[in-house]
PAZAPA-4460 file (N, C-alpha, C; in steps of 0.05 Angstrom, whole numbers, plus 32768, in hexadecimal, padded with zeros to 4 digits):
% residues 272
    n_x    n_y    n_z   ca_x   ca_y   ca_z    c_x    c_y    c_z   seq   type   mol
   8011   7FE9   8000   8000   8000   8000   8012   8019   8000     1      X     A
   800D   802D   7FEA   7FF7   8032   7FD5   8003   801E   7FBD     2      X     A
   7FF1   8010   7FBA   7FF7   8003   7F9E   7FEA   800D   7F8B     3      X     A
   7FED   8000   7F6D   7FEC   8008   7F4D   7FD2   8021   7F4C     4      X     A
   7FC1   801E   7F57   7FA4   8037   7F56   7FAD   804E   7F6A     5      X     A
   7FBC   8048   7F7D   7FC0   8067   7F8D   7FDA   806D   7F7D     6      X     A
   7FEA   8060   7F79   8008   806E   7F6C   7FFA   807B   7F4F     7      X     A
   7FDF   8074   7F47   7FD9   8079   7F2A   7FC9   8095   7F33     8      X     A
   7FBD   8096   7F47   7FA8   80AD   7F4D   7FBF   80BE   7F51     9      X     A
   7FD5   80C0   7F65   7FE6   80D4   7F69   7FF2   80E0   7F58    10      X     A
   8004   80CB   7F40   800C   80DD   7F22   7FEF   80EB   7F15    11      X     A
   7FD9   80DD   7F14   7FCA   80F9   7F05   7FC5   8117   7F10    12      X     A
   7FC6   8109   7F35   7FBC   8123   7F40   7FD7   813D   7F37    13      X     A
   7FEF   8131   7F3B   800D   8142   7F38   8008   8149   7F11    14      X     A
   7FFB   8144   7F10   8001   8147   7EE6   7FEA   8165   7EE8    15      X     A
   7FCD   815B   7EF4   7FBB   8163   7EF7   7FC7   8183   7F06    16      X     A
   7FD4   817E   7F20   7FDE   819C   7F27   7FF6   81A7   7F18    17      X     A
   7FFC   819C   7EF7   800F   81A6   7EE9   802F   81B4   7EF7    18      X     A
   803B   819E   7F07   8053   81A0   7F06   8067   819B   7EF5    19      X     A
   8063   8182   7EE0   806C   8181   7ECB   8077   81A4   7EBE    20      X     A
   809A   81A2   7EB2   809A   81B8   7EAA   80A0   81D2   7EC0    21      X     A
   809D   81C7   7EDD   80A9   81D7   7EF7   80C7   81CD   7EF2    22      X     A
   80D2   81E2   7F00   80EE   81DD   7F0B   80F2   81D8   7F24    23      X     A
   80FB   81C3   7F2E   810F   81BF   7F51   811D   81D5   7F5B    24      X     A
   8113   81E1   7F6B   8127   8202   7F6D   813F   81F8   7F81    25      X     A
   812C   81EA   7F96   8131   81E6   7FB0   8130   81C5   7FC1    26      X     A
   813C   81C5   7FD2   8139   81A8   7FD7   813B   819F   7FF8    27      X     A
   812B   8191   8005   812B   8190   8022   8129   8172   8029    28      X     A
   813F   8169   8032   813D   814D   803F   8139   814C   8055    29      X     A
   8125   814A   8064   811E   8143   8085   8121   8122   8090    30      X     A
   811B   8119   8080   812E   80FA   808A   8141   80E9   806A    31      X     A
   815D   80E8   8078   8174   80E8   8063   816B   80CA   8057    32      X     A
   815D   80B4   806D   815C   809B   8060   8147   80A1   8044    33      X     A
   8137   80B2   803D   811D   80B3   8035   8130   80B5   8010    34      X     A
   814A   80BC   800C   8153   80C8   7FF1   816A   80AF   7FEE    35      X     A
   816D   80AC   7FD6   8186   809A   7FCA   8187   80A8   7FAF    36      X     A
   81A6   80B5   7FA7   81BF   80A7   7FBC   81B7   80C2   7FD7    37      X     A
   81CF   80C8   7FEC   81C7   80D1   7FFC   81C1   80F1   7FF9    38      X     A
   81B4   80FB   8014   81B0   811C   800D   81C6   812D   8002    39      X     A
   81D9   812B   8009   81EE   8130   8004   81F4   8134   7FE7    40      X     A
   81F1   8122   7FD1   81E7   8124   7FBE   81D6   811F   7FAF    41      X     A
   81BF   811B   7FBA   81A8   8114   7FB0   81A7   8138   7FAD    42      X     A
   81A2   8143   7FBF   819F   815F   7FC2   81A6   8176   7FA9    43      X     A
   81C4   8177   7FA8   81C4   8180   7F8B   81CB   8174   7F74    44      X     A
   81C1   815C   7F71   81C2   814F   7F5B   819F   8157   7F4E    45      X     A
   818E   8155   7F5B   8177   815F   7F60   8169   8181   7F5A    46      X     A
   8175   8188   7F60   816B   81AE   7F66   8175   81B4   7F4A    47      X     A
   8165   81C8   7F3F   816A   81CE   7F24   8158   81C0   7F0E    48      X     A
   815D   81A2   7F1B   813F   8194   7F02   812E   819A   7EFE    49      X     A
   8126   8198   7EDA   8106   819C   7ED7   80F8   8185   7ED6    50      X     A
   80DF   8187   7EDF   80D1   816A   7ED4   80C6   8173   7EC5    51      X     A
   80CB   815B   7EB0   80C4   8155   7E9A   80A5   814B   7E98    52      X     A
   80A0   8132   7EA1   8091   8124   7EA6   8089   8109   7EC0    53      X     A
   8075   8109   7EC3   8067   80F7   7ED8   8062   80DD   7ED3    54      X     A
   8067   80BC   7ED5   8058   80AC   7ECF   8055   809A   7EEB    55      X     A
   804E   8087   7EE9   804F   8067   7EF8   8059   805A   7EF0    56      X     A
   806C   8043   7F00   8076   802E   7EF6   806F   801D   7F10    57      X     A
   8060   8002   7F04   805D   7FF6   7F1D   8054   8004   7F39    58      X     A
   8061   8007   7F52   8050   8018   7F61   8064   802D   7F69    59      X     A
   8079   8038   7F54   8088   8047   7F57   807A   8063   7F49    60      X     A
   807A   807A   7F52   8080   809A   7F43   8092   8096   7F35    61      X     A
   8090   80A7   7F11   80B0   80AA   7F0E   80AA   80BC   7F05    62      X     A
   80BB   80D9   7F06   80C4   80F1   7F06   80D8   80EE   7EF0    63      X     A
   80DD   80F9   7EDC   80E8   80FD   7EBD   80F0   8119   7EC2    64      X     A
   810B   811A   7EBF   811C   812D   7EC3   8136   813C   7EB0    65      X     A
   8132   815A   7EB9   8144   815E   7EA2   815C   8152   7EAB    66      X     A
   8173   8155   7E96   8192   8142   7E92   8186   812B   7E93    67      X     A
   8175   8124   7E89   8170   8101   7E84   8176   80F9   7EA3    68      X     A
   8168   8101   7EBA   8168   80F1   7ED5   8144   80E9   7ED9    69      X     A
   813F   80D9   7EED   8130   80CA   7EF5   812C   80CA   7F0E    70      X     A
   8119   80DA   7F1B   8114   80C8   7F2E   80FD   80C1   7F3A    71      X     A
   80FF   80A9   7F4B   80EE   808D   7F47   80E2   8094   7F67    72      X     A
   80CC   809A   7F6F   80C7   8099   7F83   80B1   8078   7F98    73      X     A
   80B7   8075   7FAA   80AA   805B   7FAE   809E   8065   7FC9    74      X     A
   8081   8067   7FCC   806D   8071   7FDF   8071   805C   8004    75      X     A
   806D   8047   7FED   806F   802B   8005   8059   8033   8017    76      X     A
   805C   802D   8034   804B   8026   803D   8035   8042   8048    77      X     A
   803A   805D   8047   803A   807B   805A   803A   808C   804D    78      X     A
   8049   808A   8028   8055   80A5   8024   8034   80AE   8010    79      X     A
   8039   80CC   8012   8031   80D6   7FFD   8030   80F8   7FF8    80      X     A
   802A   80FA   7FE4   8035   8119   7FD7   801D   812F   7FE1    81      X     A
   801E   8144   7FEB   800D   8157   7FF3   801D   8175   7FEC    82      X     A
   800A   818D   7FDB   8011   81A7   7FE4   8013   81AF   7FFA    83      X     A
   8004   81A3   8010   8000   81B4   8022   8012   81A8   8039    84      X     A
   801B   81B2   8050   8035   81AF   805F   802E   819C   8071    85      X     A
   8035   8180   806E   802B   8166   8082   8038   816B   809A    86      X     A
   8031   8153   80B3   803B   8154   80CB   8059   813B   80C7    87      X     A
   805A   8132   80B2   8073   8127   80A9   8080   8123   8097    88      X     A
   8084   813E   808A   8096   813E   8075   80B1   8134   807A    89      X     A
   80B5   8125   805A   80D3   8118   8061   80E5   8132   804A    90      X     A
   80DA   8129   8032   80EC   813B   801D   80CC   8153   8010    91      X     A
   80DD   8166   800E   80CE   817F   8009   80DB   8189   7FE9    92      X     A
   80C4   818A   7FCE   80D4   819D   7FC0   80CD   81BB   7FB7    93      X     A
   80D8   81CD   7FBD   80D7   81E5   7FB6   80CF   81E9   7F9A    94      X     A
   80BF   81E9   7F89   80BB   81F2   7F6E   80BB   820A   7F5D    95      X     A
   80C4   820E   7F43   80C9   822C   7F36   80BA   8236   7F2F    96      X     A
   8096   8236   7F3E   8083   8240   7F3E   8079   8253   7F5A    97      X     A
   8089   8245   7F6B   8089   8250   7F8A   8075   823C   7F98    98      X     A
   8063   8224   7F8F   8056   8214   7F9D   8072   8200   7FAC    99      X     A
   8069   81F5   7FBD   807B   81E3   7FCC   806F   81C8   7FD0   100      X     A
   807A   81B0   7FC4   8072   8192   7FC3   8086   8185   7FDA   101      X     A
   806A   8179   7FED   807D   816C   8004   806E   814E   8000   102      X     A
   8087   8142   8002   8082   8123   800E   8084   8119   8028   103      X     A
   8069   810D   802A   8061   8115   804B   8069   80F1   804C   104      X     A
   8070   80DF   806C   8073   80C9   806B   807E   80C3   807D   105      X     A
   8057   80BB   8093   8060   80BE   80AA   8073   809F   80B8   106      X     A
   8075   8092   80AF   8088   8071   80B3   809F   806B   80AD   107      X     A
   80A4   8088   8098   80CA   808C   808F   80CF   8072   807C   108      X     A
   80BC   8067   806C   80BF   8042   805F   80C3   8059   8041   109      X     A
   80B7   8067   8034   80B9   8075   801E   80D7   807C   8014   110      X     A
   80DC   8077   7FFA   80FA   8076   7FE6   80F3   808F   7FCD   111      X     A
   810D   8097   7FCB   810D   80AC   7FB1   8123   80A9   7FAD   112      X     A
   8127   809A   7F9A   8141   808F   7F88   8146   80A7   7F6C   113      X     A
   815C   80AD   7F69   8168   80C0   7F5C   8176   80B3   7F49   114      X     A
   8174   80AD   7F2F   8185   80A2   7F1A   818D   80AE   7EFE   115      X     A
   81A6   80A5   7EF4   819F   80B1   7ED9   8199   8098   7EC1   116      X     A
   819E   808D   7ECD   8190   806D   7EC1   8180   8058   7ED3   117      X     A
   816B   8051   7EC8   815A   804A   7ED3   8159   8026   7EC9   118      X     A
   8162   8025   7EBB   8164   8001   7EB7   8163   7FF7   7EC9   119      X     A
   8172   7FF4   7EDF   8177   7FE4   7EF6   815C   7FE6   7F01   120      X     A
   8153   7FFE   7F01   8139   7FF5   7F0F   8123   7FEA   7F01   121      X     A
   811D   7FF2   7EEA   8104   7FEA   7ED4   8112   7FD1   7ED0   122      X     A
   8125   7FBF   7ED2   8123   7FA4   7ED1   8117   7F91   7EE5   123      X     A
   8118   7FA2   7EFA   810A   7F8A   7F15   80F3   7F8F   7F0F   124      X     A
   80DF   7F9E   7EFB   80C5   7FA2   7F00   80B2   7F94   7EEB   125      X     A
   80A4   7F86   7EF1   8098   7F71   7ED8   807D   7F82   7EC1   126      X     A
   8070   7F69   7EBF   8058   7F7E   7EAF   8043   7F8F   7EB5   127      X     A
   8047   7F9D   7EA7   8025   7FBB   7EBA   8010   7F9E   7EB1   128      X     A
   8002   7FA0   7EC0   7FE5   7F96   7EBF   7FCB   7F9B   7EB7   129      X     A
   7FD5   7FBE   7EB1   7FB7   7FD4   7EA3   7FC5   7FDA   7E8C   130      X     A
   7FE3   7FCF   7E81   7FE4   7FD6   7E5E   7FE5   7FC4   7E4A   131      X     A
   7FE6   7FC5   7E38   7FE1   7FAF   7E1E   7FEB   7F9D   7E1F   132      X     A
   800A   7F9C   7E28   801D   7F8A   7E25   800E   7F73   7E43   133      X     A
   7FF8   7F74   7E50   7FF9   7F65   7E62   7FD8   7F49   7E57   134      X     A
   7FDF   7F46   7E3F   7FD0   7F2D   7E30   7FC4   7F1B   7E3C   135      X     A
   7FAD   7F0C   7E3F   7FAD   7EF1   7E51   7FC1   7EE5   7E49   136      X     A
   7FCA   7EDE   7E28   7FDC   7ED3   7E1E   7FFC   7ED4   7E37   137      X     A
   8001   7EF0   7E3D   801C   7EFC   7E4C   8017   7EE8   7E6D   138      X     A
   7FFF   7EF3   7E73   7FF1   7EEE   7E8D   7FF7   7ECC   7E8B   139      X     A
   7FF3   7EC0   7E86   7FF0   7EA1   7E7C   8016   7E99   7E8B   140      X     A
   8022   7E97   7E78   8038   7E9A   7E71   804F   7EA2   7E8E   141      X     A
   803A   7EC3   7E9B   804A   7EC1   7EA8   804C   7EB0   7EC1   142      X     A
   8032   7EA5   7EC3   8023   7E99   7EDA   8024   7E77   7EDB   143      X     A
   8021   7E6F   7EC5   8028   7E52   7EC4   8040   7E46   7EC1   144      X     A
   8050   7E5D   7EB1   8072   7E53   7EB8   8081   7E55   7ED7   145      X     A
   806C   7E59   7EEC   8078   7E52   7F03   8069   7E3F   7F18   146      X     A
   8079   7E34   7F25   806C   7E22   7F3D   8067   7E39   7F58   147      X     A
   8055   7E4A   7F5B   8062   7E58   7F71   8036   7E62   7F84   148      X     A
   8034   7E65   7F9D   801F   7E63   7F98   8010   7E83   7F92   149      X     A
   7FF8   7E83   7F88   7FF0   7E9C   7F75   7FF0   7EAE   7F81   150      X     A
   7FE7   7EB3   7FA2   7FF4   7ED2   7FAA   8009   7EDE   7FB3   151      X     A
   801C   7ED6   7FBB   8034   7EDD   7FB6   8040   7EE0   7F9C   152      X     A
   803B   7ECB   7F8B   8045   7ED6   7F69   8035   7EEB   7F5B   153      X     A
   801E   7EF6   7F65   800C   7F08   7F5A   8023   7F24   7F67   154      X     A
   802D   7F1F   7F81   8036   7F35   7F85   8055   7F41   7F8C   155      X     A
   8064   7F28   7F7D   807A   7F30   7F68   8081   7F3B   7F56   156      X     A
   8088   7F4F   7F67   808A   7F6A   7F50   809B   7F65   7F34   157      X     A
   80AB   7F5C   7F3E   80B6   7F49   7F23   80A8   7F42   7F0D   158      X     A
   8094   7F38   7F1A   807B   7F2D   7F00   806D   7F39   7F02   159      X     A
   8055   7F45   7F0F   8041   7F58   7F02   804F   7F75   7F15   160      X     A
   8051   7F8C   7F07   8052   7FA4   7F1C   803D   7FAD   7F21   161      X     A
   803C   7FB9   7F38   801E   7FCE   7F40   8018   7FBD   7F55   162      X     A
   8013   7FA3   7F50   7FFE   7F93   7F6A   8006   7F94   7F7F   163      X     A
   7FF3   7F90   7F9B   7FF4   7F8E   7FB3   7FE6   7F80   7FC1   164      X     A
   7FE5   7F7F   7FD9   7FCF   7F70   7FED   7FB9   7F71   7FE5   165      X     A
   7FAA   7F8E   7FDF   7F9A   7F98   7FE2   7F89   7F91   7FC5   166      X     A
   7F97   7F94   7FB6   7F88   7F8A   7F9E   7F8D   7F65   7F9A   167      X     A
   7F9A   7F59   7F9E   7FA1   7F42   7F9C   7F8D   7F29   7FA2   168      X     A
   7F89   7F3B   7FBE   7F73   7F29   7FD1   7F55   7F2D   7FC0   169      X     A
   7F4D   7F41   7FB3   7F36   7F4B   7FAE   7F3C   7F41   7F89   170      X     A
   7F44   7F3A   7F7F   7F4A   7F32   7F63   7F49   7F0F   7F6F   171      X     A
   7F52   7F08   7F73   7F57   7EEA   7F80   7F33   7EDD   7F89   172      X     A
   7F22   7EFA   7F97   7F0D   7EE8   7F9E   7EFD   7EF4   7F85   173      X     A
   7EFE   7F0C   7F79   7EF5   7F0E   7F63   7EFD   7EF0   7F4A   174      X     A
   7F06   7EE3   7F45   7F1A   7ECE   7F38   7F0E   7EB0   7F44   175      X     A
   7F10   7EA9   7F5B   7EFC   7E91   7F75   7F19   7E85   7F75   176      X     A
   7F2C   7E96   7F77   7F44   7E82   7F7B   7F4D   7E8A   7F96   177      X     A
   7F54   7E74   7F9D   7F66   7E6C   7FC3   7F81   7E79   7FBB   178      X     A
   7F86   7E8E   7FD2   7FA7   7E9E   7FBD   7FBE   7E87   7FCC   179      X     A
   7FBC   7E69   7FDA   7FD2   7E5A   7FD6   7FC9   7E4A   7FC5   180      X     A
   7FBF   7E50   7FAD   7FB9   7E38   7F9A   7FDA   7E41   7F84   181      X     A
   7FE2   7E25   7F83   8003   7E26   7F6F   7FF5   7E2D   7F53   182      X     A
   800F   7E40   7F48   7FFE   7E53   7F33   7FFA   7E44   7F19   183      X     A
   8011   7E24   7F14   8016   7E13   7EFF   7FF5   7E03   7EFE   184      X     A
   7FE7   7E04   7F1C   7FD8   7DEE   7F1E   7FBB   7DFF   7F0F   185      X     A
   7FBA   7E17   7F05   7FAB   7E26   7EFE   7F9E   7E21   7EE9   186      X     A
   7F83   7E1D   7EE1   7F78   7E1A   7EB8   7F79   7E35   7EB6   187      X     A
   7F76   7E34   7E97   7F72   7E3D   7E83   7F61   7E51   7E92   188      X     A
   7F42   7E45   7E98   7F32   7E52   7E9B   7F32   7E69   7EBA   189      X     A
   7F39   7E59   7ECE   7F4C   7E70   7EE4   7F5B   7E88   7EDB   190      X     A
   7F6E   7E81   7ECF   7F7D   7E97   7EC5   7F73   7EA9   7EB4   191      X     A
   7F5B   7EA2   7EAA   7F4E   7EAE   7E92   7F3C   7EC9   7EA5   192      X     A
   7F32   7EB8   7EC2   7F1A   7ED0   7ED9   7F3A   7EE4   7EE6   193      X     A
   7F47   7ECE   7EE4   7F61   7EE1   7EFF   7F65   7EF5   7EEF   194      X     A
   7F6A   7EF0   7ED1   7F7E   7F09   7EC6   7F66   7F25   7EBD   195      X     A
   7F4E   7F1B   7EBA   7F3A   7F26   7EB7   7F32   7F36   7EDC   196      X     A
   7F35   7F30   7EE8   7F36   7F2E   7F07   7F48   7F45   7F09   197      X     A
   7F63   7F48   7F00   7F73   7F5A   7F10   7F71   7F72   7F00   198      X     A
   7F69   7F6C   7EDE   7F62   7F8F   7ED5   7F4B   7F98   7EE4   199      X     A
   7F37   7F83   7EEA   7F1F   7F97   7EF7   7F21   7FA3   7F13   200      X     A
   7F2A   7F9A   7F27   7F2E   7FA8   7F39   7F4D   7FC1   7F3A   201      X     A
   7F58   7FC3   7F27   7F66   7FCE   7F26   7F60   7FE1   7F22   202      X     A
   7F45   7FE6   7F07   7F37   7FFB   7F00   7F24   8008   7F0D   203      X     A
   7F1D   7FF1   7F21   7F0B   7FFA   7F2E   7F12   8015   7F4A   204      X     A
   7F2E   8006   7F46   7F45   8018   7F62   7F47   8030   7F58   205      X     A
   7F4F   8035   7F3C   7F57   804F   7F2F   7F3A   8061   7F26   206      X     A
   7F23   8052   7F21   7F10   8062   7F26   7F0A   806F   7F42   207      X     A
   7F0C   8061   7F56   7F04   8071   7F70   7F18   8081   7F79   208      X     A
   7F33   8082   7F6E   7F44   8090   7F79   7F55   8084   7F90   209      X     A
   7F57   8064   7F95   7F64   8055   7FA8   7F57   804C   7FBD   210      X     A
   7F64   8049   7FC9   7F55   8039   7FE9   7F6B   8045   8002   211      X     A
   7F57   8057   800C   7F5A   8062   802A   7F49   804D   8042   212      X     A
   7F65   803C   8054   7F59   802E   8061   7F5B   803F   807C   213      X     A
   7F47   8043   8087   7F43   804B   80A8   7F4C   806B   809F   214      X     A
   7F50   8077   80B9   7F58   809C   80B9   7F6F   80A4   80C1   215      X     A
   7F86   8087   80C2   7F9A   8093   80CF   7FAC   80A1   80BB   216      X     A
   7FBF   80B0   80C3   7FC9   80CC   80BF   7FDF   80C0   80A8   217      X     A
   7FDE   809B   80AB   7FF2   8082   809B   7FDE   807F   8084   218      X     A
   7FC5   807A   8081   7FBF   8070   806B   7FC5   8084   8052   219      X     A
   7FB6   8076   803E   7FB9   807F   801F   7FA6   809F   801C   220      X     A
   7FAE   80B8   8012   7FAA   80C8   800F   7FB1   80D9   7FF7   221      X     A
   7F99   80DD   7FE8   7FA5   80F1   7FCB   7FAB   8107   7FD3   222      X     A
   7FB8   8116   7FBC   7FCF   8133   7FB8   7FBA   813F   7FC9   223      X     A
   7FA9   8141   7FCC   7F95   815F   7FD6   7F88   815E   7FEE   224      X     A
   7F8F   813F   7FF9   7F8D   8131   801A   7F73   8127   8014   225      X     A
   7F60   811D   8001   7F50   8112   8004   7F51   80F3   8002   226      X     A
   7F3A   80E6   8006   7F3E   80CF   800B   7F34   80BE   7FF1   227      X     A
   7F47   80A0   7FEF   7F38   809A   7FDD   7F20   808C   7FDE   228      X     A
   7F0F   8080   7FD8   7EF4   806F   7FD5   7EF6   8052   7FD3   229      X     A
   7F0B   8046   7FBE   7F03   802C   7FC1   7F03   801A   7FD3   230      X     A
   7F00   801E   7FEA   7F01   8015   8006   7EE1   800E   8006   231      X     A
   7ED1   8019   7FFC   7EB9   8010   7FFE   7EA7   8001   7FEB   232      X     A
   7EC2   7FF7   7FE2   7EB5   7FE1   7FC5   7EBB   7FCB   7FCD   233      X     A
   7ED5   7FCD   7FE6   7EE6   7FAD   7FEC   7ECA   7F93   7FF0   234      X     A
   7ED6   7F80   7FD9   7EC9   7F6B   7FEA   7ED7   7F5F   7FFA   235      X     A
   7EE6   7F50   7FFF   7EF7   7F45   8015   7F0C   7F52   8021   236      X     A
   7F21   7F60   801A   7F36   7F5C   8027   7F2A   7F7E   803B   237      X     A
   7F37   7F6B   8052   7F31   7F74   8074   7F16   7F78   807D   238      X     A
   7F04   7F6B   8070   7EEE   7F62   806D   7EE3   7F42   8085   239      X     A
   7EFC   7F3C   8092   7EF7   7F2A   80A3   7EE0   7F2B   80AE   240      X     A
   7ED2   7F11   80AB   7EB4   7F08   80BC   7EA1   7F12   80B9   241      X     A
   7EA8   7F23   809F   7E87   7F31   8091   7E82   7F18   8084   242      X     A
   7E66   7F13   806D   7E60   7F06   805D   7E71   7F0E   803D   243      X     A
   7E75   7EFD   803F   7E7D   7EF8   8016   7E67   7F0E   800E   244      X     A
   7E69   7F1F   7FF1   7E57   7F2C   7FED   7E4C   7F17   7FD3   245      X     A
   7E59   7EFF   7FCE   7E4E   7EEF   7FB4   7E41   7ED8   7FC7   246      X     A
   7E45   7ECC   7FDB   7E36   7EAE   7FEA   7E34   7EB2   7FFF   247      X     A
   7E3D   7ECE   8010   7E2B   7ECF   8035   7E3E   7EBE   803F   248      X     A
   7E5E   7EB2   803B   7E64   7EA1   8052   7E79   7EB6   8057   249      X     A
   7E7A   7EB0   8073   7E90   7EC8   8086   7EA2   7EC1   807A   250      X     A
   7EB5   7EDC   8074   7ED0   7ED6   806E   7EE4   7EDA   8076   251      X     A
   7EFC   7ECE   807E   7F13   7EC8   8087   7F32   7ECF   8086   252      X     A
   7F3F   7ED8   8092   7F55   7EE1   808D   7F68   7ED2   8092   253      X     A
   7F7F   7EC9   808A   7F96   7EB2   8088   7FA8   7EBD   807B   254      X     A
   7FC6   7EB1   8080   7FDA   7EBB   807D   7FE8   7EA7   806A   255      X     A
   7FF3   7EC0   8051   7FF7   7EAC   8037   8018   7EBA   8031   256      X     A
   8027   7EA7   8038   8042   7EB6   8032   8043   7EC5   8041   257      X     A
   8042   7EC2   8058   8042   7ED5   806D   8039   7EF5   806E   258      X     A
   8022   7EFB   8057   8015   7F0B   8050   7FF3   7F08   805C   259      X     A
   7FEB   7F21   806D   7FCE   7F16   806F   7FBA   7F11   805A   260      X     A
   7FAE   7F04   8052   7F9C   7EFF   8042   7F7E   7EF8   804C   261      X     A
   7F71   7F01   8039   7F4C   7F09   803B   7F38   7EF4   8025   262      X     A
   7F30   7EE3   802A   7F23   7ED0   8014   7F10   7ECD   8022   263      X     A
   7EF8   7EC1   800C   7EE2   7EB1   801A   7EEA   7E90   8018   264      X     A
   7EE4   7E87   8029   7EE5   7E6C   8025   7ED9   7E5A   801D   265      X     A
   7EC0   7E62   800D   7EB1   7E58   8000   7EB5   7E5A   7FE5   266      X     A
   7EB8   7E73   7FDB   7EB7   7E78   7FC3   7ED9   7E6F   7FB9   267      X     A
   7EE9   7E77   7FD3   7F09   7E6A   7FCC   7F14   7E52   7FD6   268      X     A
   7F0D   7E39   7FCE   7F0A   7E22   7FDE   7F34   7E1F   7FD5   269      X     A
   7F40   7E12   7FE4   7F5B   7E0B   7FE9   7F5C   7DEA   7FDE   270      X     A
   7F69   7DDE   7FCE   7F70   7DC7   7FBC   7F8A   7DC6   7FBF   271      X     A
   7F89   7DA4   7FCE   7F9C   7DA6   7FDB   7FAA   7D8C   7FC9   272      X     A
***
């Protein structure tokens, strides 16, 4: 958390308040772990840049920079971008408009990697999931060439980027698949609901603008401090001991890969 729909709501909101085309005037590190390489030179290797452009990769920001630099920001579990002056800013940037963009992050887990080549990193990151190149044909392929079980390999970033807990669990009961079911042991026709499964709640994430769980000061929050919505679409995950919204049987939380996980146990029966 924020995965692929909040990292996607945040680049539109930053495109949307047209910083693209600002300059970095200024630069403020309030915690040194939060920048790589260090403040030291992250700092003026930094100040002076224009951005170019905004995208997503996987559940990374990436910032497109003049002199052909990069940098890659990673939210993780706390972070996120606000105009307005949080109660824990880590890095602050001064802009050549006079607005000021702070990255607020209150758990100190948030990265802003500074590169002038970015290979190293766009190789650990597998296929987007919401673009063309992600085929049932691709989906197939990438999923039955391994023995591994499906929710943990769903959220190897290696193989799909963007995914998380949060969508995983809710694609999986969307799909009626048990997330320790081995991903080789999978048909045709499984793979056919799963891969169909993870564009829809994905879209469904980026229509509401993400999922803000509870009010703490930690969860997920867009550029302008509002909250997102799809918290109120969840069918299962943290959904413990409500009813299934497809068969009424309470549903259950268990630990898959030492990840918590949210299924019904009806609709996701375990084959053993």
């Amino acid at each position: 958390m924020p995965e692929l729909p909040e990292v996607e709501t945040v680049v539109q909101e930053l495109l949307f308040n047209q910083i693209v085309g600002k300059k970095i005037k200024n630069i403020e590190v309030l915690w040194p772990r939060t920048v790589v390489p260090t403040s030291e030179h992250f700092i003026p290797l930094l100040q002076g840049k224009t951005i170019q452009g905004i995208k997503r990769r996987g559940k990374y920001l990436v910032f497109s920079l003049s002199d052909g630099y990069f940098l890659y920001v990673h939210l993780r579990m706390t972070g996120h971008f606000t105009f307005s002056p949080p109660s824990h800013a880590r890095v602050i940037l001064h802009l050549s408009d006079g607005r000021t963009l702070y990255y607020n992050d209150p758990r100190k887990f948030g990265r802003f990697t500074l590169v002038a080549d970015a290979s190293h990193l766009e190789e650990k990151l597998g296929l987007e999931p919401l673009e063309p190149s992600f085929t049932l044909s691709a989906f197939k392929t990438l999923i039955k060439g391994r023995q591994r079980q499906i929710k943990p390999l769903l959220l190897d970033q290696s193989v799909i980027a963007g995914l998380g807990n949060i969508y995983v669990d809710e694609a999986l009961w969307l799909a009626k698949i048990h997330p320790k079911t081995l991903s080789n042991s999978l048909t045709d026709s499984d793979l056919q609901h799963l891969h169909k499964a993870v564009q829809e709640v994905l879209l469904r994430g980026l229509e509401t603008k993400g999922t803000t769980l509870g009010k703490g000061k930690s969860n997920f929050y867009r550029v302008d401090g509002a909250r997102g919505s799809h918290q109120d679409l969840l069918s299962v995950f943290r959904r413990t001991g409500l009813p299934c919204p497809r068969c009424n049987t309470p549903l259950i939380r268990l630990l898959v890969a030492q990840r918590s996980s949210h299924i019904c146990p009806s609709c996701q029966k375990e084959f053993t």
